[in-house]
C-alpha positions in Angstrom: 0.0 0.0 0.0 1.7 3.4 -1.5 1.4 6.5 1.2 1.8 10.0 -0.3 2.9 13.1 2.9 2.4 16.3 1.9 3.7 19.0 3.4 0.9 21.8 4.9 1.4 25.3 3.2 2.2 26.8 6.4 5.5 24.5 7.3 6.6 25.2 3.9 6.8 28.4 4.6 8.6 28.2 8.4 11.1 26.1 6.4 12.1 28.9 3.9 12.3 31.5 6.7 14.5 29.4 8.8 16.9 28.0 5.8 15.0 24.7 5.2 14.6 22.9 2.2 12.2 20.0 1.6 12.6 17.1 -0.7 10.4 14.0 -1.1 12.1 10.2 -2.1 10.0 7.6 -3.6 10.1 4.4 -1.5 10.8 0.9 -2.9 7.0 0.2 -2.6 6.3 3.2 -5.0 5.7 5.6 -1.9 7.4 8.6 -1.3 9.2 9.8 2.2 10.4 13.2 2.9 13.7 14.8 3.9 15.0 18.0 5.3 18.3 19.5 4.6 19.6 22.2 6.6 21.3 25.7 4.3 23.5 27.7 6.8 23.3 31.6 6.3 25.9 33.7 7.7 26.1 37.8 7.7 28.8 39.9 7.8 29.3 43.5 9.4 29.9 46.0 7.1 31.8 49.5 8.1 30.4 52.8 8.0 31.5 55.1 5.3 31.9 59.1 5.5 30.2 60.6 2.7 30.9 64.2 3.6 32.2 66.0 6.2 32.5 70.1 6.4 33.8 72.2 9.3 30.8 74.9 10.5 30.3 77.9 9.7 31.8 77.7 6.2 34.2 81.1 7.1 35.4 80.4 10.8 35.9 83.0 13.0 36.9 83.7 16.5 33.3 85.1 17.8 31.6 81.9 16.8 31.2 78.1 17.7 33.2 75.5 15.9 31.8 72.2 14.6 32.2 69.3 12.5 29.4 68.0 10.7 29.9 64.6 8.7 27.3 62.5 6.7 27.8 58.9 7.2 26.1 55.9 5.6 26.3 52.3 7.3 25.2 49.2 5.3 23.6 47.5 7.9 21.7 50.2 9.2 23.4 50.5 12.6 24.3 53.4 14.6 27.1 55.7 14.2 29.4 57.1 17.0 32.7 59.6 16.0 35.7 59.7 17.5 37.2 63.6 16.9 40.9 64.8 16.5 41.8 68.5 15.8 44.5 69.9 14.6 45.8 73.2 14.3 48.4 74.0 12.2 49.1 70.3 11.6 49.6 69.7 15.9 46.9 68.1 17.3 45.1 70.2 19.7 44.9 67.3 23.1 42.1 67.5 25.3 39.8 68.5 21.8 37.6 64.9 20.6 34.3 66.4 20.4 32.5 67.9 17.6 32.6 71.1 18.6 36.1 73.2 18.9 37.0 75.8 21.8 37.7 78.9 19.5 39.6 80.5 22.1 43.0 78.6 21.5 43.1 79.9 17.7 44.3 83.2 15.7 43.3 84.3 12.3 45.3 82.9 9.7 45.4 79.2 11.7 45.0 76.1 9.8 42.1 74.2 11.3 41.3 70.6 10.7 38.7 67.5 12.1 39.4 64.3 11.4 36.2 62.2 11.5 36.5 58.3 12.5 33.0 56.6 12.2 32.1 53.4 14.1 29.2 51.1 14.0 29.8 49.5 17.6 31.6 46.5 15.7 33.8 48.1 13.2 35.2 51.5 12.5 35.2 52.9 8.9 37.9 54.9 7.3 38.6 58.5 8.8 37.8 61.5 6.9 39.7 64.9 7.1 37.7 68.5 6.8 40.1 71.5 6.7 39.7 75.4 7.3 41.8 79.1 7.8 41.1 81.0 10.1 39.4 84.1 8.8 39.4 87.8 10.5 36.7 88.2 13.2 34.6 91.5 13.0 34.6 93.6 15.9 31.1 94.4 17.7 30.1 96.9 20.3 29.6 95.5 23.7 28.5 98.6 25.9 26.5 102.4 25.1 27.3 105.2 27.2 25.2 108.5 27.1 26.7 111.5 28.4 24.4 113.2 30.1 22.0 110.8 31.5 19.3 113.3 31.4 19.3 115.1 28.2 17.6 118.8 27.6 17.5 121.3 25.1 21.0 123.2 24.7 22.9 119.9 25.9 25.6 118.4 23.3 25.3 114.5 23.7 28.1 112.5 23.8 27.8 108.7 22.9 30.6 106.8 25.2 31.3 103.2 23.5 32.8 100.3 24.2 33.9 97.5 21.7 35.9 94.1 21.1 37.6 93.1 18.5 38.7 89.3 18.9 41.8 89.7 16.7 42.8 92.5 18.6 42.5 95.3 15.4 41.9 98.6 16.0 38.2 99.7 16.0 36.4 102.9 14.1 33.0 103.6 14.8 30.5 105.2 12.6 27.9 107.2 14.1 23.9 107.3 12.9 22.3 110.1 14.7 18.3 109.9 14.6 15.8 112.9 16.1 12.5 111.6 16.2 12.8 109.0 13.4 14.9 111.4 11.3 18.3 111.1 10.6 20.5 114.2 11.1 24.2 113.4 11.5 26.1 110.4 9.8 29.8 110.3 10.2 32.4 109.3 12.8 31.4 112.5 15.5 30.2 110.3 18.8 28.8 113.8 19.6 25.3 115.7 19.1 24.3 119.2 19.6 20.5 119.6 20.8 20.2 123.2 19.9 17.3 123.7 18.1 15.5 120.6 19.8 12.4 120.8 22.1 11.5 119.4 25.0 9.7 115.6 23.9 12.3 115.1 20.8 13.7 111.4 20.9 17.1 110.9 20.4 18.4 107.2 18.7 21.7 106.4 17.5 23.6 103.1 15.4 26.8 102.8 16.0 28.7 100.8 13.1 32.3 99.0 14.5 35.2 98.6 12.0 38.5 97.2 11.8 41.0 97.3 9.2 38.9 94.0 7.1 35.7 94.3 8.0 32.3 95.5 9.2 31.0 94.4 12.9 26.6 94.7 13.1 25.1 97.7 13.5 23.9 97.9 17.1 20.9 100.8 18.0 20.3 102.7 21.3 17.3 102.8 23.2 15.5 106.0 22.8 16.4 109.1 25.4 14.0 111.7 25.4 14.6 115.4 25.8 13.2 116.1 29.2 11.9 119.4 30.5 14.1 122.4 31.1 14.3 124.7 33.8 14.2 128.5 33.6 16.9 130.7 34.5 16.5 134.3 36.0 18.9 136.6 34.0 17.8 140.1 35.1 19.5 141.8 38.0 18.3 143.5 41.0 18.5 147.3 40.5 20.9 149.5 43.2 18.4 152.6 43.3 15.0 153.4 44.3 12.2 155.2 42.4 10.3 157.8 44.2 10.3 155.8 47.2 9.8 152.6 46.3 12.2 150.0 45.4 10.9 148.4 41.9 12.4 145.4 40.0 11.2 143.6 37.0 12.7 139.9 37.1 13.0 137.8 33.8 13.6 134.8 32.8 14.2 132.4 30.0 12.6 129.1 29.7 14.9 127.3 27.3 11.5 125.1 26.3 9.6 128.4 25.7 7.4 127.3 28.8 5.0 129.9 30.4 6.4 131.0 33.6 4.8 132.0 37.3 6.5 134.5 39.8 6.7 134.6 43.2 8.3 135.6 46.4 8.9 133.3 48.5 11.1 134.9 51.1 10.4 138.8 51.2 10.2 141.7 53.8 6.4 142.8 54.4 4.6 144.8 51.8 6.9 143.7 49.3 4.8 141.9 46.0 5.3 140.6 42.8 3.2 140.0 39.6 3.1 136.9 38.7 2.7 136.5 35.4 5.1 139.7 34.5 7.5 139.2 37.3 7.9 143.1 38.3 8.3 143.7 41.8 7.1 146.7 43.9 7.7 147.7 47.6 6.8 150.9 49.0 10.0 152.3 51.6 9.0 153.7 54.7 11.4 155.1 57.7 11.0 151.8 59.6 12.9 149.8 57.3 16.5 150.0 58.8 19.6 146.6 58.2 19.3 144.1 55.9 15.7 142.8 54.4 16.7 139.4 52.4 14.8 138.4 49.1 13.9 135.2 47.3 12.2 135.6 44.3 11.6 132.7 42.1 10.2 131.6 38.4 8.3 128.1 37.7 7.3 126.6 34.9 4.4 124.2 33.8 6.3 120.9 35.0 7.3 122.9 38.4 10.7 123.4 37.0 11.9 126.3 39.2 14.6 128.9 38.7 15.6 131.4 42.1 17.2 134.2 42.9 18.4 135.6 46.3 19.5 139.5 47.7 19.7 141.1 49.8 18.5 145.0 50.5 20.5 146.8 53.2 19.6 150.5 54.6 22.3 152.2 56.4 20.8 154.9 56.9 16.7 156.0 57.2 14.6 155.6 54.0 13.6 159.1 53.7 17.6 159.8 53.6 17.1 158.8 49.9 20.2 156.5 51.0 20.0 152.8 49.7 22.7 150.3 48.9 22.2 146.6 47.6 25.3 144.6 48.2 27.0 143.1 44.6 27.1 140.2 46.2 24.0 138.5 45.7 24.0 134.9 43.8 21.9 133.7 41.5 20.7 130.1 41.6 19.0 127.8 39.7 17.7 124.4 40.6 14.8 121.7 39.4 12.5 119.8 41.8 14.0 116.9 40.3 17.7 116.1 41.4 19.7 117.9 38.7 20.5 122.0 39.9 22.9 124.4 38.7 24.6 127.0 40.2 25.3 130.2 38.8 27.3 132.8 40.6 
């Protein structure tokens, strides 16, 4: 009696995954029997290759990171590690096997190079080299200064700067001068005279570095704003009396063309002012005798103040028609806010 195996689809197909083949042999008695023969695989690691490999950025220079970037491809798919050597100027740099380079150990004109080793855990591939010069390093501008603080009209401003230049070049600055989004000065004066300005303007400037090589970036102040101005008294007390009275009309200047107030604020009794035209009157009697001190002061809008102190000494009675005033009486601006002047 003849028997006839047949393999089920599925085993087939477990014997072809696992490197099986299946045969089948005719018996003696016309039947058939089966047989398995094993078919040994074996793989072999293959090495990584470099494809590329560039040293970033493209022109090196001393105010930026240093990297080496390499494109590998591995034939079996596996991951990549580097092993990094530097060199400048053919020595090799020790402590350097990353990708990235300190830039700090270099000068423009070095010769810079990465060799690249990749390795695949089993195997490594063969290295590859990426070379570079040194190029000149642009200086920048690290620190404004503005000279004064607290700008007003009349003030010349003076920019202070400070800059770096990696390569140790000397630096030339060009100055933008903006007032209230309009340029007016361009050249290399770190100066600006705010004559004809008005209390409000805005003031910007860009300051350009250069070396001998090259342009550093622009860098831009923050806006300063005019601020107010205080008045200053520039009349002078008079040394006589009229018909009995002593009579002074103060003025003063507001360099913003504010409106101004008067006032007295130290004065001897009877003594008054008009505020809005400053004149002073004070009727003399034959009481007055010594010294009678006097503070008179002008204010603007934004209680910017100007003052000015005398003092009125009788040596003899009023109705002598006798009066001196002392020359030495000082004149003395200030502000409410912390800045004063002193004008003698």
């Amino acid at each position: 009696m003849a028997f006839k195996y047949t393999y089920p689809a599925a085993v087939m197909m477990v014997g072809v995954l696992f490197g099986c083949t299946s045969e089948s042999l005719q018996t003696s008695e016309g039947g058939s029997t089966s047989s398995t023969q094993s078919v040994s695989t074996s793989s072999k690691n293959h090495a990584p290759a470099i494809r590329s490999v560039k040293i970033l950025p493209t022109a090196v220079s001393l105010d930026q990171q240093i990297s080496v970037q390499a494109d590998t491809f591995d034939p079996d798919a596996d991951v990549v590690t580097y092993r990094y050597r530097w060199r400048v100027n053919g020595i090799v740099v020790p402590g350097e096997t990353h990708s990235s380079f300190n830039a700090k150990t270099l000068k423009r004109g070095d010769r810079l190079s990465a060799e690249v080793t990749p390795y695949d855990g089993s195997t490594e591939g063969v290295p590859a080299v990426a070379d570079a010069v040194v190029a000149n390093t642009a200086p920048q501008v690290t620190q404004f200064l503005f000279e004064p603080t607290e700008v007003r009209v009349g003030d010349r401003v003076l920019l202070q700067v400070t800059g770096s230049d990696a390569d140790e070049d000397p630096i030339d600055y060009r100055f933008r001068w903006w007032r209230n989004n309009s340029e007016v000065a361009d050249g290399d004066v770190s100066e600006l005279d705010t004559n004809g300005f008005a209390k409000g303007d805005t003031i910007v400037v860009e300051v350009t570095p250069s070396d001998p090589t090259s342009k550093g970036k622009s860098k831009i102040s923050k806006p300063i704003t005019i601020l107010n101005s205080a008045p200053k008294i520039i009349s002078v007390p008079p040394s006589k009396i009229e018909k009995g009275r002593f009579v002074y009309s103060v003025s003063a200047k507001d360099p913003d063309g504010d409106q101004l107030a008067y006032a007295l604020e130290v004065a001897p009794p009877g003594m008054k002012i008009d505020k809005v035209t400053g004149r002073i009157e004070w009727p003399l009697t034959g009481k007055l005798v010594g010294n009678h001190k006097v503070r008179v002061t002008a204010t603007d809008g934004e209680q910017a103040k100007a003052f000015q102190e005398f003092d009125l000494t009788f040596s003899a009675p009023v109705n002598s028609s006798r009066m001196t005033i002392p020359k030495n009486f000082r004149l003395n601006t200030r502000l409410v806010t912390p800045f004063a002047a002193l004008v003698e």
